[in-house]
C-alpha positions in Angstrom: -143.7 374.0 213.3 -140.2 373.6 213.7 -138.1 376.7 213.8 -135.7 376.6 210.3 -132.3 378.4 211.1 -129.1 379.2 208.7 -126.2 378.2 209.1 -123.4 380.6 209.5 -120.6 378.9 207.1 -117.8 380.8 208.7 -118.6 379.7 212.2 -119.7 376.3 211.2 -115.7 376.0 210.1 -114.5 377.5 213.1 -116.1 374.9 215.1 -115.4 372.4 212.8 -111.7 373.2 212.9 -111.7 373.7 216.6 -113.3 369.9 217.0 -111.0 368.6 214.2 -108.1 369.6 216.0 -109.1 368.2 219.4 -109.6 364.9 217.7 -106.0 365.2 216.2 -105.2 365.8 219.8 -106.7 362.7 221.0 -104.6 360.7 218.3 -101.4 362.5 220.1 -102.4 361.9 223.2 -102.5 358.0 222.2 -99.2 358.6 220.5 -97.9 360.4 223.8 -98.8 357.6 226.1 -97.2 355.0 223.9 -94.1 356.9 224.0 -94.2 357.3 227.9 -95.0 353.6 228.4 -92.5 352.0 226.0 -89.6 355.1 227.0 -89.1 356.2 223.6 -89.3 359.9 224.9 -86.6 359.0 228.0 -84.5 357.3 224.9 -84.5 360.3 223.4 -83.8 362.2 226.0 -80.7 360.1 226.7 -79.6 359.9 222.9 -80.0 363.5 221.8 -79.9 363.8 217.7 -80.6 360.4 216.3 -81.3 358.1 213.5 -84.7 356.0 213.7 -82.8 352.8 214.2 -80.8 354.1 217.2 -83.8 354.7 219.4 -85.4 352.0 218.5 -82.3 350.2 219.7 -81.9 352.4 222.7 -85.8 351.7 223.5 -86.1 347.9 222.2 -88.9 348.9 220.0 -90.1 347.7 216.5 -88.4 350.0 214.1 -90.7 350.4 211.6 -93.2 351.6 214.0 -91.7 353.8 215.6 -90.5 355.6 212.5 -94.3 355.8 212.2 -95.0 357.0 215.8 -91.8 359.9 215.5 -93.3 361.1 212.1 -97.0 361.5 214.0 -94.7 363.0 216.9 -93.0 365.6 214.6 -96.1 367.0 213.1 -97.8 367.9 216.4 -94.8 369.4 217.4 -94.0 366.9 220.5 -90.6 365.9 218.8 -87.8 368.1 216.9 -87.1 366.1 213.2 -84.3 367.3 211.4 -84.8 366.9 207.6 -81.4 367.2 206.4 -80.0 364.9 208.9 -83.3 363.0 208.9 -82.5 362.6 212.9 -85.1 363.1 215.6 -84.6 364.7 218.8 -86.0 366.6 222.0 -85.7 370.3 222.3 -85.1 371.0 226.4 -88.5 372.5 226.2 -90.4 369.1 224.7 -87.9 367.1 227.2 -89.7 368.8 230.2 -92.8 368.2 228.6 -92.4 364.7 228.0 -89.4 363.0 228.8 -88.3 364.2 232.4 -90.3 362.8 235.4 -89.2 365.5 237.9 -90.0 368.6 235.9 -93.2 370.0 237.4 -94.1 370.6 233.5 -94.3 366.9 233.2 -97.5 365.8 231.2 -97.1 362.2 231.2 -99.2 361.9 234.4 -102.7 363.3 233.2 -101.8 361.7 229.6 -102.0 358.4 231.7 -105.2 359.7 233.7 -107.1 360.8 230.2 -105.9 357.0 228.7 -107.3 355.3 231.6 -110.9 357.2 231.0 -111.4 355.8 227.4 -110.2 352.1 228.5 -113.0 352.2 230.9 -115.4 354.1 228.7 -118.2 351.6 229.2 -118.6 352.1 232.8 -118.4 356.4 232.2 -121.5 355.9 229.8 -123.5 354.0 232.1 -122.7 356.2 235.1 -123.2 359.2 233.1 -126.6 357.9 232.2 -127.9 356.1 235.3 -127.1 358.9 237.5 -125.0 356.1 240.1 -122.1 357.2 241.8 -118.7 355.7 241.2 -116.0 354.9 243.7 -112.6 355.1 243.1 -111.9 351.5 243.0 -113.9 351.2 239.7 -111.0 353.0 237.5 -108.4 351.5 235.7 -105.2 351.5 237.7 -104.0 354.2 235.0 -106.2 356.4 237.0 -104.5 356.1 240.3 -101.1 356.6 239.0 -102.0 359.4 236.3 -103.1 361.6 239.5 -100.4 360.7 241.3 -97.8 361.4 238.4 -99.7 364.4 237.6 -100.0 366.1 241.2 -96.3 364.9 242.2 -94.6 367.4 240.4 -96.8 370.6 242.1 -96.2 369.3 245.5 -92.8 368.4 245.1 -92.4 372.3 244.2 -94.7 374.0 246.1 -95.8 372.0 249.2 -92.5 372.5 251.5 -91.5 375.7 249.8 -94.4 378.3 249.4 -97.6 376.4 251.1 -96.7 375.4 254.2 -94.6 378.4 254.9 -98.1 380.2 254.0 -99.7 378.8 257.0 -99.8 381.0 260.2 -97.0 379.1 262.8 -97.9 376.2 261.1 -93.7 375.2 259.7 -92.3 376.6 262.9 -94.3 373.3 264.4 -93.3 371.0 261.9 -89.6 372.0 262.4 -89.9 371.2 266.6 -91.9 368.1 266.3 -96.2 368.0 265.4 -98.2 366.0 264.3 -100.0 365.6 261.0 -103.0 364.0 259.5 -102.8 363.7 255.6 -106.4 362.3 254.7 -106.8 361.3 251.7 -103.4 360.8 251.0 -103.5 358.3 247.6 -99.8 356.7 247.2 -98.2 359.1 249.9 -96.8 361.5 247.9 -97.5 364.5 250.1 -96.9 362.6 253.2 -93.6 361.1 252.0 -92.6 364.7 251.2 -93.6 366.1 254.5 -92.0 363.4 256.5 -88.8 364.0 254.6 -88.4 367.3 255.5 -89.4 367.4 259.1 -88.3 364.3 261.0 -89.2 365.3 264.2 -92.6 365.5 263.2 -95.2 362.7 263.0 -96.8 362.0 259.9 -100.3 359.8 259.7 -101.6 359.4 256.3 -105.3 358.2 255.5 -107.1 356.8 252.5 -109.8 354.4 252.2 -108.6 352.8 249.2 -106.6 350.1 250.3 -104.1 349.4 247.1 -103.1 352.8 247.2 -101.9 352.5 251.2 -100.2 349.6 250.3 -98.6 351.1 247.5 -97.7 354.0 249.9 -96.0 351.7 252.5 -93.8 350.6 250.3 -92.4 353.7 249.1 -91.9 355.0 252.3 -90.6 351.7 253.6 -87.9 352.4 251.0 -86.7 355.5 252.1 -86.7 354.2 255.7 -89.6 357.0 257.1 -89.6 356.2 260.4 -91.7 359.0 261.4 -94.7 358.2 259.4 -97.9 355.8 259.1 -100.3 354.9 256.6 -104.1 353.5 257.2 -106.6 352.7 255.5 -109.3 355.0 256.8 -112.7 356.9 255.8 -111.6 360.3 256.2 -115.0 360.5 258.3 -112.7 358.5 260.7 -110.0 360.4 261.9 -108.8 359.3 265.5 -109.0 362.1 268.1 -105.2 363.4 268.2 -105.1 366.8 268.7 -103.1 367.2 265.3 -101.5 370.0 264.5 -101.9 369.8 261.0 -104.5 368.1 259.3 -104.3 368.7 255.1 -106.3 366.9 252.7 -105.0 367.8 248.8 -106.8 367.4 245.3 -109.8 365.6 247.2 -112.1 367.4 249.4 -114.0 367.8 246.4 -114.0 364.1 245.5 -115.7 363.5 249.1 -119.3 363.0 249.4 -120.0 365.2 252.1 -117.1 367.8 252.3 -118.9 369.7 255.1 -119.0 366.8 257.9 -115.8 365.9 256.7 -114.2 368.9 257.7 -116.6 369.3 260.7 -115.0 366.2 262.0 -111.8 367.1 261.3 -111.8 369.9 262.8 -112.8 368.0 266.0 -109.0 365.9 265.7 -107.0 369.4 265.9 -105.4 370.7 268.7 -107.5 374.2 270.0 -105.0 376.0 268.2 -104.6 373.2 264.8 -105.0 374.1 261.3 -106.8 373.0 258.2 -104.9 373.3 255.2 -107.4 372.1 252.4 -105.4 372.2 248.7 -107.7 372.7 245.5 -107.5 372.4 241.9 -107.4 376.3 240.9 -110.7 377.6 239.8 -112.4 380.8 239.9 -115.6 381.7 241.6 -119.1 380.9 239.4 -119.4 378.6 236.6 -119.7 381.3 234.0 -116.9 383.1 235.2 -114.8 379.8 235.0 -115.8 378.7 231.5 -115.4 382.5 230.1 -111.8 382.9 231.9 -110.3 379.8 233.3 -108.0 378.0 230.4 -108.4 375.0 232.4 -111.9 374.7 233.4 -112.9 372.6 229.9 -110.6 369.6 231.5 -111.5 369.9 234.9 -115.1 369.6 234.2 -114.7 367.2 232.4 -112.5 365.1 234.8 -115.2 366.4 237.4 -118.1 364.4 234.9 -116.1 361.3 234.7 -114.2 361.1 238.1 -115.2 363.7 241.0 -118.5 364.0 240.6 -119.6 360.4 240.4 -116.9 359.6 242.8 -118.9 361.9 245.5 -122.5 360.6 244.3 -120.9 357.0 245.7 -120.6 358.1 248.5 -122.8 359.4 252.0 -124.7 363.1 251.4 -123.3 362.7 247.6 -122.9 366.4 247.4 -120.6 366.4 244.4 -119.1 369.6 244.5 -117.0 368.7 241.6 -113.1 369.9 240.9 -114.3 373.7 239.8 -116.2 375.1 243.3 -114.0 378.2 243.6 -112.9 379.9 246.7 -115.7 381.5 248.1 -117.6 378.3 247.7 -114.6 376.4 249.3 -114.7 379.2 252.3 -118.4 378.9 252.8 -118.7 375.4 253.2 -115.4 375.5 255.7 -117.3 378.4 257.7 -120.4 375.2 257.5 -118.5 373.5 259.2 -117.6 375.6 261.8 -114.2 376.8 261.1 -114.0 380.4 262.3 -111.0 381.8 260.5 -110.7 381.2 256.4 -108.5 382.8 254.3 -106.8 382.1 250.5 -103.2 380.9 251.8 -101.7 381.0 248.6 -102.4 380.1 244.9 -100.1 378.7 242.1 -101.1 377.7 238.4 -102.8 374.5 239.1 -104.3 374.9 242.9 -105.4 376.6 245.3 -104.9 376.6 249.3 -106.5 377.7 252.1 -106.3 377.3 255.4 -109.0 376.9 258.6 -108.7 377.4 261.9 -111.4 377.0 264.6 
């Protein structure tokens, strides 16, 4: 006999609303990404105040849509419409949201990464029922440049200013000349930034998807980096180089098995070489994350759609997943041999820690 239960009419509405709401979200994330793709919000930016026809004139964009697209804008709060003037505009705060590419408060980047999900939605429902794994290479594009957008902005702040001066000796190298592995290195953006501010060092970047290296060469080849490589590589792959520095960011966790990985890589340092491995942030047990973490509902779910199943395709398929924690980050480093393992530092969106044999 089937158990009857009543529904609570109050909490039914909460949910209800809650739900509602994310589906209205969805509609502005659309909205969002139109805006970022067409540069209605960079139009703005430039204009300041304006009529409908001026920045559609600025942006070459059909008018009558975009009067459409500002009013859907407007509601959610993502542009500033002045009734009396009836002129739309971005506030400095919705500019750094939206508009401005260099602001570490940028969205555009995981807007793009959340877009490419849904184009590909086909290929997340049969991986999410067969079990499979799937590598990188089966994304849409908009997957390799929303992580890239959406990570650039943290490292561009954080990497040369508070991480690597959190590692022990570690910028003191860099400064006289090292030599660095960054594995898994996507389109370069950490190793462009590192090889930017210490030219006497050596820079070798890794990744195994080709398109991204290729992409990578290029931007470095146009900033004239003379002092770094890329190669397509298997992180599994490393060459024996007595590195200094070896730093994998946002991807341990995508690997499929994280512990050999960092075994071996602990192999290519120098005796006295460090490990800096960079996290998304995350506290320690699911429960605790879910309960406390603002950011754990989106990082699980990027962890069902992209991490995960991008481990399962992969050797050992561990599929740690984007939400481990630190102690389960420092365990599996202490797995794989590394003697001393601390938290380096943290900021709002990762964590780092460093290894040493």
């Amino acid at each position: 006999m089937e158990e009857q239960t009543t529904v609570n009419h109050d909490k039914l509405m909460t949910l209800f609303g809650s739900v509602f709401n994310d589906v209205a979200g969805s509609v502005a994330i659309m909205m969002s990404y139109i805006g970022d793709q067409t540069g209605v919000y960079r139009a703005m930016d430039k204009l300041g105040p304006s009529s409908v026809a001026s920045i559609a004139e600025e942006a070459k964009v059909d008018k009558r849509y975009l009067k459409e697209w500002l009013a859907s804008n407007a509601a959610r709060g993502y542009v500033h419409f002045n009734a009396e003037s009836e002129e739309f505009s971005l506030t400095p705060e919705q500019a750094a949201v939206f508009a401005r590419e260099s602001e570490p408060t940028c969205i555009q980047g995981l807007i793009q990464g959340v877009v490419g999900q849904f184009v590909k939605e086909d290929v997340a429902i049969d991986v999410f029922k067969t079990g499979r794994g799937r590598p990188w290479g089966e994304h849409h594009e908009c997957c390799f440049c929303g992580t890239e957008r959406f990570f650039r902005p943290a490292y561009a702040s954080h990497l040369l200013e508070e991480w690597i001066p959190a590692l022990e000796g570690v910028e003191d190298k860099l400064k006289m000349g090292a030599k660095v592995a960054d594995i898994g290195c996507g389109l370069g953006t950490s190793s462009i930034l590192m090889a930017e501010k210490y030219p006497n060092s050596t820079i070798h970047a890794f990744d195994f998807h080709g398109p991204s290296i290729e992409e990578a060469k290029k931007r470095a080849a146009e900033k004239g980096l003379a002092n770094l490589e890329f190669f397509v590589s298997d992180a599994a792959e490393i060459p024996k180089n007595d590195y200094d520095l070896a730093c994998i960011f946002d991807a341990w966790h995508d690997m499929g098995d994280p512990v050999g990985i960092a075994s071996g890589i602990k192999d290519v340092l120098s005796s006295d070489g460090t490990f800096m491995v960079v996290e998304p942030m995350a506290l320690d047990g699911m429960a605790n994350n879910i309960a406390n973490n603002p950011a754990s509902g989106m990082m699980y779910g990027f962890g069902t759609l992209v991490c995960v199943p991008a481990s399962k395709a992969q050797d050992v398929g561990l599929g740690l997943g984007p939400q481990a924690g630190p102690n389960k980050l420092m365990e599996l480093l202490s797995e794989a041999g590394f003697g001393t393992i601390n938290l380096a530092a943290e900021t709002t969106n990762n964590l780092v820690l460093q290894a040493r044999a």
